[in-house]
Structure formats: C-alpha cells, structure tokens
C-alpha positions in Angstrom: 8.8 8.6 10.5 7.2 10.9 7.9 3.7 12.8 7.8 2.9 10.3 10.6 3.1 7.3 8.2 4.6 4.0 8.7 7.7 3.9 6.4 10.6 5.1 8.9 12.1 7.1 6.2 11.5 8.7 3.0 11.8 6.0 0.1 13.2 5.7 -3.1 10.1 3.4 -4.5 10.4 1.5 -8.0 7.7 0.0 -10.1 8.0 -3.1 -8.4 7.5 -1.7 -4.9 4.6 -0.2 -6.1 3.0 -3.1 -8.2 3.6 -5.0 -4.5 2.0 -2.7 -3.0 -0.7 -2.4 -5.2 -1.0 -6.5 -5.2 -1.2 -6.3 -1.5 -4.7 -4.0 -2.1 -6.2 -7.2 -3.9 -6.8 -8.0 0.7 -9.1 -5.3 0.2 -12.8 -6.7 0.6 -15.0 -5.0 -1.8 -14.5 -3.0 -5.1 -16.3 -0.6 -3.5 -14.1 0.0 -0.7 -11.1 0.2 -3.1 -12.7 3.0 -4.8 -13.5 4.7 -1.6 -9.4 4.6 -1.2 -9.1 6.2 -4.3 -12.0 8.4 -3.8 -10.1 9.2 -0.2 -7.0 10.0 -2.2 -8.8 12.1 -4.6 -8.0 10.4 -7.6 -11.5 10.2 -9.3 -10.2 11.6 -12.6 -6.7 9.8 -12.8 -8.0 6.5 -12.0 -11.2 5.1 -13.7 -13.6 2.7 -12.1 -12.8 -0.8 -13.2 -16.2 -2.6 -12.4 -13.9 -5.1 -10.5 -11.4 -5.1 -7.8 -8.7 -6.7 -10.2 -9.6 -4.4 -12.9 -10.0 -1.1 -10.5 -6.7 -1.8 -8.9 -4.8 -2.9 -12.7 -5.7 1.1 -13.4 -4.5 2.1 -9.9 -1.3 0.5 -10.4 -0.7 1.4 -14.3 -1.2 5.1 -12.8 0.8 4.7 -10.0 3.8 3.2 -11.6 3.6 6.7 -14.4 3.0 8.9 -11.5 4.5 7.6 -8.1 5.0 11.3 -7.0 1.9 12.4 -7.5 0.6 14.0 -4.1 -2.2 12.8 -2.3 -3.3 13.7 1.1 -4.3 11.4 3.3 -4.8 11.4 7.3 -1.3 11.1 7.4 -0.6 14.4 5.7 0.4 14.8 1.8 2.3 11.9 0.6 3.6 11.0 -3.0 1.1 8.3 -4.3 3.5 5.4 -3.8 4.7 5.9 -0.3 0.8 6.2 0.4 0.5 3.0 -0.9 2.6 1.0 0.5 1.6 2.3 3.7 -1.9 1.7 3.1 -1.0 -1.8 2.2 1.2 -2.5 5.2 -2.2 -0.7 7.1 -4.0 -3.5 5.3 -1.4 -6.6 5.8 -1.7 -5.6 9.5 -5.0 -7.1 10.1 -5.3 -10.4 11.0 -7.2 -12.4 8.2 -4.8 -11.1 5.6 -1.1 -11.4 6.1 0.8 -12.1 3.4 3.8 -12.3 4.3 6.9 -13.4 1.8 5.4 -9.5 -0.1 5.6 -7.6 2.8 9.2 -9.3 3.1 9.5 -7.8 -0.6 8.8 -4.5 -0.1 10.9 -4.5 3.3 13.9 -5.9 1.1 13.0 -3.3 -1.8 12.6 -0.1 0.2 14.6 -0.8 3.0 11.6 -0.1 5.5 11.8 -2.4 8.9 8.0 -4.1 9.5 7.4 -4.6 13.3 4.9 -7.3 14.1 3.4 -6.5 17.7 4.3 -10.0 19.8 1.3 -10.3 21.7 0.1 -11.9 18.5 0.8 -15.6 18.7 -0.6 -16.2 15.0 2.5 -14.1 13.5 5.4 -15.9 12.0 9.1 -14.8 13.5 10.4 -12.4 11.2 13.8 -13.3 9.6 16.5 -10.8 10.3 
C-alpha cells in the first residue's frame, strides 16, 4: 500500500481509469460536497466550479485526464491526482447506498488493483475471480 491509500500498488492509470473514476464521483450527493473534494485537494484554480455536479465533475475529469500527475495531498499523504481519485471513488463505492459494481470491476481490470469487499455484508454481490 502507498501513502496509506487503497490501491496495493503504485499504478500506471489511463484516461479511462480516470474518466471511471471520475464517473464513480457522480455517487457524490451534492455539488457542494464535490467541490469541497476539490477544494480538499486544493485545486480551486485548475478546476472551475461547474454550477452542477455533472458539469463540476466534466471539468474535474477534462483536468485530470491532461494532468493525472499532478500532486495533491490528501489525508493519505501526496498522491498524483489520479491515484487520489480512484481511491476516493473506491472510498465512495464502499458505502452502502452506492455500489456500482461492473465500474469498480473496470478499474480493478484496468489498473490491476484487487477490491476487497468486507463479508459481514450480506448485500455485496460475490466478486468474480
């Protein structure tokens, strides 16, 4: 594990591992929540406020797929902008109400990661090996 995150290794991540990702964000509740993740990654001046969710996270993800290693810091430590968002949308795919999971299977298959799903959940499909 790196910096504490979730991804068991450092990964090689593509635009489409990072348009995932970013797709997995839409989970989010609010637009103002979103912007508080981009606020927490301090990327104020890289990434404009859309006035909506989609629109607010169509800017993250044009910026992201031009600049997947910029660094951000998160409480996991610095990360390049991609690997913190895919761990932030595993983060967010981990709660209950919002589990999507044939793009999780994606971004597993894309990046190679390994997504463990705690058993004591009875609500969690079997994941396919």
């Amino acid at each position: 594990m790196r910096n504490g995150g979730m991804t068991d290794r450092t990964p090689n991540l593509g635009a489409g591992s990072i348009t995932t990702a970013c797709d997995l964000l839409n989970s989010i509740e609010s637009n103002a929540e979103l912007e508080g993740l981009i606020l927490e990654y301090r990327l104020m001046n890289q990434v404009p406020p859309g006035g909506s969710r989609a629109k607010t996270l169509l800017n993250l993800k044009r910026f992201a797929v031009q600049c997947p290693d910029y660094p951000v810091t998160t409480d996991r430590g610095t990360q390049t902008l991609a690997a913190a968002l895919v761990d932030k949308a595993i983060e967010v795919c981990g709660k209950p109400a919002h589990r999507p999971w044939p793009d999780m299977m994606n971004i597993e298959h894309n990046i190679g990661i390994v997504i463990r799903i705690p058993a004591a959940n009875p609500a969690s499909p079997p994941i396919p090996s």
